[in-house]
C-alpha positions as CSV (number, residue, x, y, z in Angstrom):
1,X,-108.7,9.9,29.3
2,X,-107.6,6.1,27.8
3,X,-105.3,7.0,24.3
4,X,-108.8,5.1,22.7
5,X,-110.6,7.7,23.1
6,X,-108.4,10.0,21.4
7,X,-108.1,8.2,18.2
8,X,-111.0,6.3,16.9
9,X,-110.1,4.8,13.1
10,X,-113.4,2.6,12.4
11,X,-114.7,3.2,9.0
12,X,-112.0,6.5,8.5
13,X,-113.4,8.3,11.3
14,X,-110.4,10.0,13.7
15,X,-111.5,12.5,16.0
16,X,-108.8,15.0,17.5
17,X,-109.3,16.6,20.8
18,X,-109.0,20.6,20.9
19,X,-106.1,19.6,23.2
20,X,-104.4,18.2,20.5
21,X,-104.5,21.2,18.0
22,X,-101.4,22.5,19.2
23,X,-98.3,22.8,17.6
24,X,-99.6,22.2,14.1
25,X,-100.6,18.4,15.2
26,X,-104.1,18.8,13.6
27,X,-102.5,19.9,10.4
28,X,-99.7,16.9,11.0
29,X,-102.9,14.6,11.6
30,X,-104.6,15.9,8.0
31,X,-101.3,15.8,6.0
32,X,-99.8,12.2,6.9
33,X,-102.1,10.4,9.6
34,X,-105.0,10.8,7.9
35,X,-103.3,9.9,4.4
36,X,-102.0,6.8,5.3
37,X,-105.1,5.2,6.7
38,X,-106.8,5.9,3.2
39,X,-103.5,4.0,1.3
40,X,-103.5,1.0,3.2
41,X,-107.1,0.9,2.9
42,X,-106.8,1.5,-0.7
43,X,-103.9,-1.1,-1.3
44,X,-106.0,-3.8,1.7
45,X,-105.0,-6.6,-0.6
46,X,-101.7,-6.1,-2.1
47,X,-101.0,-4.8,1.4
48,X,-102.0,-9.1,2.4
49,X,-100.2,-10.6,-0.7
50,X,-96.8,-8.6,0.1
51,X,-97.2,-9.7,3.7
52,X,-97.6,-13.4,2.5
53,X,-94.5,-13.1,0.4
54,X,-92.8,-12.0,2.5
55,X,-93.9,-15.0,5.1
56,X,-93.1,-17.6,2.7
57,X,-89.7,-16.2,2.1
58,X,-88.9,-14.8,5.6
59,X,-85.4,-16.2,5.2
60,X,-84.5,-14.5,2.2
61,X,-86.4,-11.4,3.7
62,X,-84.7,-11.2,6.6
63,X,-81.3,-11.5,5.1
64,X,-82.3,-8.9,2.7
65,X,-83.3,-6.2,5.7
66,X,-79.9,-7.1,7.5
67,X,-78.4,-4.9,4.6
68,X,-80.1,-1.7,5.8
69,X,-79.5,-0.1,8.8
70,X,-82.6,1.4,10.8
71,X,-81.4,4.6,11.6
72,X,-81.1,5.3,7.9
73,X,-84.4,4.3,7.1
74,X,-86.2,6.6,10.1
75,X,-84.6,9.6,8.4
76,X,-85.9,8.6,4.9
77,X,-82.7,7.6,3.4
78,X,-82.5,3.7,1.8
79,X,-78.6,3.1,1.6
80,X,-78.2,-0.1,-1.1
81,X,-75.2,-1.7,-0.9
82,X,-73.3,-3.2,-3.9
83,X,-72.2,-6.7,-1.9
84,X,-76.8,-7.1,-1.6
85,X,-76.7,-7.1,-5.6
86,X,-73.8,-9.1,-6.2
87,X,-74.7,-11.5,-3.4
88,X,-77.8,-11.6,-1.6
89,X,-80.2,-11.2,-4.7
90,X,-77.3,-12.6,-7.3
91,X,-79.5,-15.7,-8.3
92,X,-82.8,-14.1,-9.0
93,X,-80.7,-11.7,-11.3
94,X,-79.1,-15.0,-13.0
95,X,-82.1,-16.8,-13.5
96,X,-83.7,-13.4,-14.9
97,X,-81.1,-13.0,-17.2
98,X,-81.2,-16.5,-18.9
99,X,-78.3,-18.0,-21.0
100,X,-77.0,-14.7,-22.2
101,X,-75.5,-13.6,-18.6
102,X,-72.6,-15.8,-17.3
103,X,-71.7,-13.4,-14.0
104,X,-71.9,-10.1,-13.1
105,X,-70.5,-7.4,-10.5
106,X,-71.6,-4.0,-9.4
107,X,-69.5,-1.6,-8.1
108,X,-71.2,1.9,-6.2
109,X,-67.6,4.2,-6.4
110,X,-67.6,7.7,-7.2
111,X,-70.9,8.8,-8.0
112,X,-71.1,6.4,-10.5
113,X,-72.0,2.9,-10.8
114,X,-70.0,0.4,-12.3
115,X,-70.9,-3.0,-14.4
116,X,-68.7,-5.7,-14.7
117,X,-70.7,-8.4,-17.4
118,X,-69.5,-11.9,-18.7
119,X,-71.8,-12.1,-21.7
120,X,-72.9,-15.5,-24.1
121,X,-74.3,-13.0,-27.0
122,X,-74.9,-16.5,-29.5
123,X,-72.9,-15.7,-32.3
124,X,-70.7,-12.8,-30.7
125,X,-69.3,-15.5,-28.5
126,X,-68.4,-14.6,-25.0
127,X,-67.6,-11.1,-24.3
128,X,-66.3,-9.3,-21.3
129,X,-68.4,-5.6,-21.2
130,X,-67.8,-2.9,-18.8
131,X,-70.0,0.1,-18.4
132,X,-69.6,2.9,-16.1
133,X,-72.9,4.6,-15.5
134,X,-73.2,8.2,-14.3
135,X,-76.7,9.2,-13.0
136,X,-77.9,12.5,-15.4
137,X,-81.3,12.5,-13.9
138,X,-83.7,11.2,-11.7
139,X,-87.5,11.8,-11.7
140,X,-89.4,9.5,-9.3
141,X,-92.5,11.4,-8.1
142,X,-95.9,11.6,-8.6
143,X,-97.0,10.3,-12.1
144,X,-93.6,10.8,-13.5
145,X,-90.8,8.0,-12.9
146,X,-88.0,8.1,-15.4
147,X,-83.7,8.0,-14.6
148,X,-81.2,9.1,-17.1
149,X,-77.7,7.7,-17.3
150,X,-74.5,8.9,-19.3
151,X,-72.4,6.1,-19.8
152,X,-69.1,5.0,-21.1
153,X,-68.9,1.4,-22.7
154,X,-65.7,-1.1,-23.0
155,X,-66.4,-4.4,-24.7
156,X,-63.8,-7.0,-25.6
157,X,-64.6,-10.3,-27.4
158,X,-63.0,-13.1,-25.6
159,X,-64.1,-15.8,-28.7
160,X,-62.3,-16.8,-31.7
161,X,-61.3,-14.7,-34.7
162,X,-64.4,-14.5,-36.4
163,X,-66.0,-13.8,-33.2
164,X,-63.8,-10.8,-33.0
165,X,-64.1,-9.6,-36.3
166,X,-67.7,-9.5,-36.0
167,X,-67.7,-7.7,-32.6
168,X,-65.8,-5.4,-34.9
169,X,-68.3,-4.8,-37.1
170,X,-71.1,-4.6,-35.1
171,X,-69.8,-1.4,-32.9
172,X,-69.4,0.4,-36.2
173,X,-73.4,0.9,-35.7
174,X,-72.5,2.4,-32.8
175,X,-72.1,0.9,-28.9
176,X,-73.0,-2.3,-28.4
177,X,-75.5,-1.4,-25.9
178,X,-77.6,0.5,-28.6
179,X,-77.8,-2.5,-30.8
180,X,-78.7,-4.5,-28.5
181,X,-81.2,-2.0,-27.3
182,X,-82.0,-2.2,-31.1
183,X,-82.4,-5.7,-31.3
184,X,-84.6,-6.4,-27.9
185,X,-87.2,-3.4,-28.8
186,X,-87.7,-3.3,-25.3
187,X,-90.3,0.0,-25.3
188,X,-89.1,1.9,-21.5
189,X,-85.5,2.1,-22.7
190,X,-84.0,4.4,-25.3
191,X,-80.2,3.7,-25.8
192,X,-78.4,6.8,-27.8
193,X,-74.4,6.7,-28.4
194,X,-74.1,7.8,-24.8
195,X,-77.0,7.6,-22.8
196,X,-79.7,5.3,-21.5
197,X,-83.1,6.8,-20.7
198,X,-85.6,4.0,-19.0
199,X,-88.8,5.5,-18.7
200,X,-90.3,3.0,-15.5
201,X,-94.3,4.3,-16.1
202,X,-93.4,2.0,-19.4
203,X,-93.8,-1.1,-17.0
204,X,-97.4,-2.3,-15.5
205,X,-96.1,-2.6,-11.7
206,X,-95.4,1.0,-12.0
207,X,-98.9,1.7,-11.9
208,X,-99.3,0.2,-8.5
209,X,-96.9,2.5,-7.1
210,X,-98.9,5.1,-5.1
211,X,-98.2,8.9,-7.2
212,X,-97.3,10.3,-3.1
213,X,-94.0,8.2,-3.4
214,X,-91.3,10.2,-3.8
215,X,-87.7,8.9,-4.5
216,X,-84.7,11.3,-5.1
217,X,-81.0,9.9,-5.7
218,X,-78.5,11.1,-3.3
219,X,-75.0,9.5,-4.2
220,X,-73.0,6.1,-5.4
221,X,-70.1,5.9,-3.5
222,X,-68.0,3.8,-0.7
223,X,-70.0,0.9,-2.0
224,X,-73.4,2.5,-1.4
225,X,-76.2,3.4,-3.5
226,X,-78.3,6.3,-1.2
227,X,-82.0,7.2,-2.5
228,X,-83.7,9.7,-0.5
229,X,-87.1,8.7,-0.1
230,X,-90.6,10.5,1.2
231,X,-94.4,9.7,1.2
């Protein structure tokens, strides 16, 4: 018997020979198979508009996917490396940030993450501000996508006295990070003397992220940032 006959998807419909109900391939069938033909038929046209995208940028795509290696993604595991952020996707970040970021660098080293920033902060001047950021938690499932950082700040003025002075007085509020936190109002991030706490559900895209995503951090190390992924 032809492999069409077996499985016949027009309209949702998938039939499944007794043969097949072996080996728990019937209950494989209802828990994934069946699941996925109802998201892509749920998500048709985003599906079409991310496939255009990535068409119209297939250069930029494709030199995006060279970072990832297939074997890791076949087992569920989506290994970022540092040298994509700092390279490959450097000028989207710089044209996101605007006037107030002069360069940047991000370092994945010992289960932590490293930021290097040359800041214009306006009447601060330029500053130089490192943070080291140490994942406390990460909830990405279901309806729930929130990460949680401790982090240790370092920010030196590289302006003129006044600058300095004023740099001075402004982390007497506490980090500088928290002001600016402070300052922006930005609603999915809450900024405390030593941790950050971005709620992501805070953000509209978030709601087309389909709730059987599930994303679990691994480790930040050897110049890799590994997220364990399953839907």
């Amino acid at each position: 018997m032809e492999l069409s006959q077996y499985f016949y998807t027009i309209h949702g419909n998938f039939s499944v020979p007794s043969s097949f109900r072996i080996n728990g391939f019937y209950l494989w069938y209802n828990r994934y198979i069946k699941n996925a033909i109802e998201v892509i038929s749920m998500t048709d046209e985003g599906l079409k508009k991310l496939l255009g995208f990535l068409l119209r940028n297939k250069d930029t795509a494709v030199s995006l996917l060279e970072n990832f290696r297939p074997e890791d993604v076949e087992r569920g595991i989506l290994a970022i490396p540092e040298k994509m952020i700092n390279r490959d996707i450097k000028m989207l970040v710089m044209d996101q940030a605007g006037e107030y970021l002069n360069d940047y660098e991000l370092l994945f080293l010992q289960n932590s993450v490293l930021v290097d920033l040359d800041l214009n902060a306006k009447q601060l001047g330029r500053l130089k501000a490192k943070y080291l950021l140490t994942i406390a938690g990460f909830d990405f499932h279901g309806n729930t996508h929130r990460v949680r950082f401790s982090y240790k700040e370092d920010v030196r003025s590289e302006g003129n006295f006044m600058q300095s002075m004023a740099l001075k007085a402004a982390g007497l509020k506490g980090s500088l990070l928290q002001t600016a936190s402070e300052m922006m109002k930005l609603s999915f991030i809450q900024v405390e003397k030593d941790t950050i706490d971005i709620n992501l559900d805070e953000l509209s895209f978030m709601k087309k992220v389909p709730p059987e995503l599930s994303v679990s951090y691994i480790s930040s190390e050897d110049g890799l940032l590994k997220l364990k992924f399953h839907i």
